[in-house]
N, C-alpha and C positions, 0 to 999 in steps of 0.2 A: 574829170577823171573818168575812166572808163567802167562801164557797171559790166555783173554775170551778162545781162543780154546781148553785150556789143561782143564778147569775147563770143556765145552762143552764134551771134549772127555772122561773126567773121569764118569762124567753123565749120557753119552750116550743119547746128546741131541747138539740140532742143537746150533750154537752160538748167533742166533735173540735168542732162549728159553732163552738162561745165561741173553742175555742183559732186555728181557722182565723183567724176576724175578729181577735181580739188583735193576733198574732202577721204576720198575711198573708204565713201562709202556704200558700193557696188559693184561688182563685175562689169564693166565696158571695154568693150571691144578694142582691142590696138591698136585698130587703123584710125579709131574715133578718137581714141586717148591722143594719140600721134596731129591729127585735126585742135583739141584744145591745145594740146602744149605751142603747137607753130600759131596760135591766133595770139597765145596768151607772147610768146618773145616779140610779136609784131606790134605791141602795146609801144609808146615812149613810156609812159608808167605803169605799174603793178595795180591792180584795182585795188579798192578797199578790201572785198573779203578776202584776197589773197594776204593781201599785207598782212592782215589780223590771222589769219591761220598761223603763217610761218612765226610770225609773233608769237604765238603761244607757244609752237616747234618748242622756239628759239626758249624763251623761258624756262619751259620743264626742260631742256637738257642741260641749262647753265644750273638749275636748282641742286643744291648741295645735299641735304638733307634727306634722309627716310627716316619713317617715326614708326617705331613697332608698341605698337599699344597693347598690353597684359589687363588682364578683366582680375586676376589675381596674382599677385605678388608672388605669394607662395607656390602657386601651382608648378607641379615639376613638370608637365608636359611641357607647357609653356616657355617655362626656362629655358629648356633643353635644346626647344627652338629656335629660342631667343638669342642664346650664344651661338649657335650656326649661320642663324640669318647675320650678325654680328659683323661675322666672318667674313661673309659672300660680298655685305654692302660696304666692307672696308676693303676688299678686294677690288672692288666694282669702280672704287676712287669718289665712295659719297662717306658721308657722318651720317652712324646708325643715331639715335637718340632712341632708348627704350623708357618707358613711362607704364605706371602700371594704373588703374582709378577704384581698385578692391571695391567694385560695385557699389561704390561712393558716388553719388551724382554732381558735389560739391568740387570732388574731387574732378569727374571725369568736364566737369563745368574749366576748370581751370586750365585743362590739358589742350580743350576747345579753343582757350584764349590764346594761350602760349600758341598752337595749332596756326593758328591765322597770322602770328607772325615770324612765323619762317618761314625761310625760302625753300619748301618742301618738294623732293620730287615724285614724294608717294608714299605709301605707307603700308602696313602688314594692321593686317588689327584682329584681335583674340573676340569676339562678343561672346558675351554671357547670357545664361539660359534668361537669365529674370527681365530681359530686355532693359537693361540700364543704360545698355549701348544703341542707341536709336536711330533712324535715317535723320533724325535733327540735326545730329554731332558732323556729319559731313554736308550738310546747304553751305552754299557759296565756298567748299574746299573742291580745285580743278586740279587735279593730280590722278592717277590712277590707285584703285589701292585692291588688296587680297587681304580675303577675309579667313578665317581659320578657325575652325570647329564648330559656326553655329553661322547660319546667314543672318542678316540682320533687316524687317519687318520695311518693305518700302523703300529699297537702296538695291540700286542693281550693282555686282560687283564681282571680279574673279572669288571664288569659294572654292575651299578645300577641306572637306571632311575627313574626321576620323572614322574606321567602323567602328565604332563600339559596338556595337549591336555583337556582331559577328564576332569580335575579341574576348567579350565576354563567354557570350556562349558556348564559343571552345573553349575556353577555361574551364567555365562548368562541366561537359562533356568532359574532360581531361580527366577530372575528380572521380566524375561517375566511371566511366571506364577503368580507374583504377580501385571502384570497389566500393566508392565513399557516395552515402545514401542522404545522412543528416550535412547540410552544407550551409554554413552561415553568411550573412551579406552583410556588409557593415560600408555604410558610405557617408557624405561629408554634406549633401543635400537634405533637405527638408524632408521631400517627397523622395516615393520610389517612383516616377513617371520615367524615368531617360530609357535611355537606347542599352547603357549598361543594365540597369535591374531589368530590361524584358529579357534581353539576352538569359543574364541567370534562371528567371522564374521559365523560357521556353524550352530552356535547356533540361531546365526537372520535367517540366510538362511532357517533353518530348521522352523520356525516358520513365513515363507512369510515376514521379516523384512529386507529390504535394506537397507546395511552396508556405513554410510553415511560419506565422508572423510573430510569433519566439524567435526564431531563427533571422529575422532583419532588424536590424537597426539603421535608422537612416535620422541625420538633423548631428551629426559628429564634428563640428565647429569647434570645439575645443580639444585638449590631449584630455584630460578630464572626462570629459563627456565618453571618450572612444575609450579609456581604459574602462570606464563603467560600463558601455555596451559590450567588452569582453568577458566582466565578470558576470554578468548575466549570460550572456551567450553558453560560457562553460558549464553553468548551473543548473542548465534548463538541464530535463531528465527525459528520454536520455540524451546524452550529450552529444554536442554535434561533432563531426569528424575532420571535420575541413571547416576553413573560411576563407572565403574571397573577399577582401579587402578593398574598395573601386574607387577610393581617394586618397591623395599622398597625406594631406592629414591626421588621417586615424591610424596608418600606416607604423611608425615608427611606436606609438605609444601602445599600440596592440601588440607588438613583439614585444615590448619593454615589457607587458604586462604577464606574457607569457613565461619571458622569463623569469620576474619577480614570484613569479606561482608556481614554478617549479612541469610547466607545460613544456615535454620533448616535442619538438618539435622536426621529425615528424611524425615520430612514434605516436604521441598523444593528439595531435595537431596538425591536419596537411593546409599549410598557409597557402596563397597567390594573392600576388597584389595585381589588378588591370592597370598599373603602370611598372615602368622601369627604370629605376634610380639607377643610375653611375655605381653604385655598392653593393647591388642587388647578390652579384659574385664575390663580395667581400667576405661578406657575412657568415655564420657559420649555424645552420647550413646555408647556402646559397639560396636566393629565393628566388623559384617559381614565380613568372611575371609576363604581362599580356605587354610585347614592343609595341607602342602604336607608331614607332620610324620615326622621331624627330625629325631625325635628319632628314631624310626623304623628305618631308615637309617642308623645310627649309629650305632644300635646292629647289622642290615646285615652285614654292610661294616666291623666289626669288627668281624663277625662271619665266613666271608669270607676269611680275610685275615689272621686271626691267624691260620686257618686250614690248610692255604698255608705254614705257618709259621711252624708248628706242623709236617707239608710231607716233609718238605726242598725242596718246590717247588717255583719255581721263574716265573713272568711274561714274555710274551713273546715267549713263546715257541711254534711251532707248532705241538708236538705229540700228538696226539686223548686224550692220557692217561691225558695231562695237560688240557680236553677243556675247554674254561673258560666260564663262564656263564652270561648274559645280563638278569637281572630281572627288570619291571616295577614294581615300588610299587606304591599302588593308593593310593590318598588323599582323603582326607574327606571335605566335606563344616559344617564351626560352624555357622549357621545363629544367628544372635543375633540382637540390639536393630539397627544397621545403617542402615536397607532395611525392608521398608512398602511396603505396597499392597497400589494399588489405587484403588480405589473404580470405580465402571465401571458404567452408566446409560444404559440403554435399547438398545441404539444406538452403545454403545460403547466408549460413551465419559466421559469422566475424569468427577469424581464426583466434585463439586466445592463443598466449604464448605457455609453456610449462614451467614457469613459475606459480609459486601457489600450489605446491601439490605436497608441501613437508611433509611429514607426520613427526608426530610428539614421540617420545620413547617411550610412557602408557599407551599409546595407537598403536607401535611397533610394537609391543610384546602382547598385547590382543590379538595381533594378526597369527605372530609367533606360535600363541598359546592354540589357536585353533588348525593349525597343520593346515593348509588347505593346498589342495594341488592343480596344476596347472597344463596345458596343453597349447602346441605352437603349430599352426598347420601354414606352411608359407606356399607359396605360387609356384617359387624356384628358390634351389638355396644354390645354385653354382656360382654365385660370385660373392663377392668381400661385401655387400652392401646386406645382405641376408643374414650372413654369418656374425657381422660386427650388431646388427640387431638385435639376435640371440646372444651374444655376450654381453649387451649392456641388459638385457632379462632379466640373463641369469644372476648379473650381480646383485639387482636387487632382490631379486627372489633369493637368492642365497642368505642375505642379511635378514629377511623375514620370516625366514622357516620355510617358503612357499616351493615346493617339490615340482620339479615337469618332471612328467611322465611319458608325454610324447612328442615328438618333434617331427615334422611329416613337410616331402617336400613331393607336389604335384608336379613338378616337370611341365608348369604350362598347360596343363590338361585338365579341362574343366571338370569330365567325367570323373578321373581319377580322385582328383581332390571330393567331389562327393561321396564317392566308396571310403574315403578318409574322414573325411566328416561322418560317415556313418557310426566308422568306428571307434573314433573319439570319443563321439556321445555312447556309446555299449561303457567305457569305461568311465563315465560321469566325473569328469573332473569338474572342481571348483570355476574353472576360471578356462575360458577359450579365446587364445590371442590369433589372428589369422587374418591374412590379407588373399582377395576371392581375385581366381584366375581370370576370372570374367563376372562381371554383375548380375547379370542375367541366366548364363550356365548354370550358377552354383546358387541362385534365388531358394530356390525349394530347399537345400541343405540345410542352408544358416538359415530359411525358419524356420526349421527342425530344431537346432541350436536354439535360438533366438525362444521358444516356447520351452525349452526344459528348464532344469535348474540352473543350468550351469549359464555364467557370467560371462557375455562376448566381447569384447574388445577388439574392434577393427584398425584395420594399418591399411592409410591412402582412401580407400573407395569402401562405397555400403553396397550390399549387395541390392535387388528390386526389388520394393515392398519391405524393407525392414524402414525403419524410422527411428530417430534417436532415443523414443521409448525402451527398445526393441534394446541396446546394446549401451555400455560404461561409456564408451567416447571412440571418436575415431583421432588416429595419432596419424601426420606426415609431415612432409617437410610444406614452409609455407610456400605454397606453389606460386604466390605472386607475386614474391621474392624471386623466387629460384628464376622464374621467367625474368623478372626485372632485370634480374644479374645479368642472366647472359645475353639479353639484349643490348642491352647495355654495355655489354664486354666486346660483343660483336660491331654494334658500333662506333667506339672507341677506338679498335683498332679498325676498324676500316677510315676513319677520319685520319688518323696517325701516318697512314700510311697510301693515303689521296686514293681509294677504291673509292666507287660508288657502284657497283652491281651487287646486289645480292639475292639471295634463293632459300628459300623456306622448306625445313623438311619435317613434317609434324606427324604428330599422331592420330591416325582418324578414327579413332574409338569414341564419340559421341557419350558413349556413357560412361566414362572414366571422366570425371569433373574433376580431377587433380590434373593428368595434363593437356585437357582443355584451356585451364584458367593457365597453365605454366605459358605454352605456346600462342594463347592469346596475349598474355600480358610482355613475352619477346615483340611479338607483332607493331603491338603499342608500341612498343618502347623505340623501336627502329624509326617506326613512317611518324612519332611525332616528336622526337626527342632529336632526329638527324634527317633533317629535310635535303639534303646536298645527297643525303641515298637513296636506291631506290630498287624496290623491292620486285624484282623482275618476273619471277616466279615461284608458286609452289606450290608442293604435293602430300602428299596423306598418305601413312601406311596403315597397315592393322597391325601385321605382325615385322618381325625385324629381318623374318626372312625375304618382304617385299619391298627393302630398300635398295640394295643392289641394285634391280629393275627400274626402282624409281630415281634411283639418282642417274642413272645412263638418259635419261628420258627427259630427266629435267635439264640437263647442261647438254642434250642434244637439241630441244627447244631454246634453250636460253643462255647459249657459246659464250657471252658475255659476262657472264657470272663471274665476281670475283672473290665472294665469301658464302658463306653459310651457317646458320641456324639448325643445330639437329637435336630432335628432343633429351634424346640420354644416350650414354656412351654405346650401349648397344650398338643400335642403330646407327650411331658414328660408326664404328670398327666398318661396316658394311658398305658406308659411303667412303669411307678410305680404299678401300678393296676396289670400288668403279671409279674412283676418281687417278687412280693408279695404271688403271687398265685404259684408260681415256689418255695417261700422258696429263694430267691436270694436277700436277701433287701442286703447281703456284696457287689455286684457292686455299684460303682461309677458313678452319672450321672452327664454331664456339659450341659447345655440349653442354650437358649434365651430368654430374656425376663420377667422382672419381673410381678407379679399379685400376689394376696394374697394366695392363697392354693400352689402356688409354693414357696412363702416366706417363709413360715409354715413346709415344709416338711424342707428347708432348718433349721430353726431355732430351729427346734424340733432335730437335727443331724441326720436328714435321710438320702438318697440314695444322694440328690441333693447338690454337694458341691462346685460349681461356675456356677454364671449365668451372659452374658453378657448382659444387660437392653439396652431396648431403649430407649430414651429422649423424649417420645411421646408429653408431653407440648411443648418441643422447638422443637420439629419437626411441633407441630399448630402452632407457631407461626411464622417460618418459612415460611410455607404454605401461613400465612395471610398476610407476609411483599411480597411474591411474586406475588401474586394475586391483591395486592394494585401497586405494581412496574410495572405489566402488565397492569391495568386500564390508569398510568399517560402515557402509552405508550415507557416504558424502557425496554433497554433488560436486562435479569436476562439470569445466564445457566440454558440449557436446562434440566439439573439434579442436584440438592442438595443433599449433603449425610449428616446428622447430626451424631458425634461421638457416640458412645455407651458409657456405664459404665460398667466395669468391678467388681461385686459385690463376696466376697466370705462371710461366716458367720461371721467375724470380723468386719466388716463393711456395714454389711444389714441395721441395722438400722439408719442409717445414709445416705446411699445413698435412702434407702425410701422415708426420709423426701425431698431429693435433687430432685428425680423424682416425687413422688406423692403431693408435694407442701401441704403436713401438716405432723403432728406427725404421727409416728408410731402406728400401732393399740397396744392395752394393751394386749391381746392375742400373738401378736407376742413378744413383750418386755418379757412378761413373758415366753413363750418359750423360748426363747432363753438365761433366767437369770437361768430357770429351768436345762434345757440341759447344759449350763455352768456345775453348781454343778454337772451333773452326771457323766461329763463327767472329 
């Protein structure tokens, strides 16, 4: 029989060139490849090594079998995999066989047995951190195989990673950005060493947040075990705001546990799990969860291995020609209904909501009994958001004996409002409720205020240099709601109706930390809640009169726009005016804040197609239960956020009557019965 040298000699090529070409295992030349194959048909027989390659070919492609090995039973990644790969290898016209060895060596010993006899044509295999899964388990196994989430010590083989690292992390990030400082970890290993807890602990570090060891639990093997690291986690003081959950384990009996305790979730609790169950969207609320792409997994690991499968190449091997390849596939975060924003005060303190602020009918006629009087100095009172303020004041000032005496409206004008603050204070009222034209302009006034007797109560912003010492509380709407909403609202409907441009028109006042946090928290909500949109451009005004200008500038930069984000209706009216004047009434606009001409462009089916409202009556009244709680000498927090409304044109009229505490105007009703039929 003819050996590599004769085939080399007849070629007129070295015997590495026969083996190269054979085997390919190298780049050789065509003309030289063309040289073996005419030496190798001029044989009467096939040498032995050829015989024995194509043998092998021939083997692994008649081989029926793929064996998808789970390092745990339980684990949902895994699974999730496991039914896709399922899919592909009964497609493919082989028998999946799935086997799991729950890091059982006895067990993973018997799979080995079974292993060696079938007629296998390759395999997927899950290995575990603790190395139970060893390069032992495949000696004398010739099939090709892909390895999944952990490579394994001494076994060269296609790998495919998860990021965890990076899945986590943004998870983390996600929390903090919405607000959340105390964040709990709770996972199903021993140790905190994996790629998931750095991710978390980098995520704090990277945001000046120290990673508190109250706050981890890890070694969560049991439902038992994970409902007890919840009750601790809740207990610690203070209590943490979020938890990230990083195993499907502890998963399910950490919400049982929630809810058994009466834990809102996500009022009390912003959950994320680093995995994604099938129910995640079932559930109510829906949970916040790190995809790490099963599937995508699935079609790799099966796009990898049947190619190995297709060459008659087997794992294991050290030649260049076999290198195997290690890819990181990244996850996505689905942010959904289990993680809120908290709402932030001026200081940085957690917005409290305005409950808690009763008083007893003895507290009521104390307050009664002492007449005390009151004064309102506002910014502007030209619209319904001012005015429904001072009506929910007056009601409870009414019910209390509590008299105003003045009511003053700056027209925007920082100066003015100081000559008003002057005057205010000549007439020493008990109590000064007042929201400052500017922070800075009106600084010296309110601590003119802020050092006499009289009682300051702010509405949205603190002026510079005062501090919670300095005044009863600040009352507004929770700005990281209000932002959520209409991010939210914005995004929603841009999905609904297949846009992806959008354009940002914010506030650039720097020192109004109410809608800083509103427009940062829309921001968020867009670029991480709706990844298919994209945020094209945007601009900053001061005032409402520099929107016009800037909206012509942004859609003459960015033609492609097809919705928009505007801080409050204001500044909407303004961007409807250039967007009109452009020929652009087809963008989509989401705002804040209801009033009647922005009702109107709504209810008429114009540009404006969700607005998130303030509750300005229950935000007066608020104002009047804190300002009564500061007179009997109680503490109240130093910031209140009242909830928003979230209003689209199905429900305008109706949340109308809820905010502005009467009927609907007949003008709007008929718009909107009109717009109906046209529409």
């Amino acid at each position: 029989m003819a050996t590599i040298k004769d085939v080399a000699r007849i070629a007129g090529v070295s015997v590495s060139t026969v083996s190269h070409v054979v085997n390919g295992t190298r780049y050789v030349s065509p003309e030289k490849v063309r040289k073996v194959e005419d030496a190798i048909r001029q044989l009467d027989e096939l040498p032995n090594f050829i015989a024995k390659r194509s043998a092998l070919k021939s083997k692994l492609s008649e081989s029926c079998y793929v064996l998808i090995l789970l390092s745990k039973k339980r684990s949902l990644f895994q699974n999730q995999v496991k039914e896709k790969l399922e899919e592909i290898v009964e497609q493919k016209g082989y028998i999946a066989i799935s086997l799991a060895y729950d890091l059982d060596e006895d067990r993973l010993a018997a799979i080995r047995a079974l292993a060696g006899t079938l007629d296998l044509a390759g395999m997927v295999a899950f290995p575990d951190r603790e190395g139970v899964l060893s390069g032992a388990f495949f000696k004398g196994l010739r099939f090709p195989v892909v390895l999944i989430g952990n490579p394994v010590d001494r076994f060269a083989a296609d790998t495919l990673l998860p990021d965890t690292f990076e899945g986590s992390y943004r998870a983390v990030r996600h929390l903090i950005k919405n607000g959340h400082e105390r964040i709990a970890y709770l996972c199903e290993s021993e140790v905190c060493g994996t790629q998931r807890f750095e991710g978390y602990r980098k995520a704090l570090e990277d945001s000046g947040i120290a990673s508190e060891k109250v706050l981890v639990r890890a070694g969560l093997k049991t439902e038992a075990l994970a409902a007890e690291a919840m009750a601790q986690i809740v207990a610690a003081e203070p209590a943490p705001t979020a938890v990230v959950i990083a195993d499907s384990l502890p998963l399910i009996p950490a919400i049982r546990y929630g809810i058994g305790h009466n834990i809102a979730v996500p009022g009390d609790l912003s959950v994320v799990s680093l995995n994604d169950p099938e129910w995640a969207s079932l559930t109510t609320p829906e949970l916040t969860c790190v995809d790490k792409q099963p599937r995508q997994f699935a079609l790799s690991a099966a796009d990898l291995l049947f190619r190995r499968i297709d060459r008659g190449e087997i794992a294991n091997l050290s030649s260049p020609a076999h290198a195997y390849c290690t890819k990181t596939l990244p996850s996505i975060l689905n942010v959904r209904n289990s993680t809120c924003g908290i709402g932030r005060g001026p200081f940085g303190e957690r917005a409290a909501g305005a409950g808690g602020l009763a008083l007893s009918e003895v507290e009521k006629e104390k307050i009664r009994q002492k007449q005390y009087t009151a004064a309102i100095s506002f910014h502007y009172m030209g619209k319904a958001w001012m005015r429904l303020q001072e009506k929910g004041i007056k009601k409870v000032f009414d019910e209390l004996g509590i008299s105003i005496i003045a009511v003053t409206d700056a027209h925007f004008n920082a100066a003015l409002q100081c000559k008003q603050l002057e005057s205010i204070k000549f007439l020493k009222p008990d109590l000064l409720i007042s929201i400052p034209v500017d922070t800075r302009g009106t600084a010296e006034a309110f601590r003119s205020i802020a050092d006499s007797d009289t009682r300051l109560v702010l509405i949205t912003n603190v002026p510079e240099g005062l501090t919670p010492k300095d005044y009863i509380s600040c009352i507004s709407v929770n700005e990281r709601a209000h932002g959520d909403s209409m991010g939210r609202g914005l995004g929603e409907y841009m999905v609904r109706h297949g846009l992806k441009y959008a354009g940002l028109i914010c506030h650039g006042e720097q020192n109004f930390f109410a809608t800083k946090q509103r427009d940062g928290a829309a921001e968020q909500v867009l670029t991480e809640e709706y990844p298919e949109i994209r945020v094209c451009g945007k601009v900053n005004f001061l005032t409402e009169v520099d929107v016009y200008q800037k909206t012509l500038k942004l859609i003459g930069m960015y033609p492609e726009i097809q919705a928009l984000y505007v801080s409050w209706d204001g500044p909407a009216l303004e961007v409807i005016k250039a967007l009109t004047e452009l020929e652009r009434t087809d963008i989509a606009i989401v705002t804040g804040d209801l009033d009647y001409a922005i009702a109107m462009q709504m209810a008429q089916g114009g540009m404006v197609k969700m607005i998130s409202a303030q509750c300005p009556y229950e935000q007066g009244e608020a104002i009047a239960m804190v300002a009564a709680n500061g007179l009997l000498g109680k503490a109240v927090p130093s910031f209140i956020g009242v909830e928003p409304i979230s209003i689209d044109r199905e429900n305008l009229l109706k949340n109308w009557k809820a905010i502005f505490k009467e009927d609907p105007p007949a003008a709007l009703r008929n718009a909107i019965n009109h717009s109906a039929g046209a529409l």
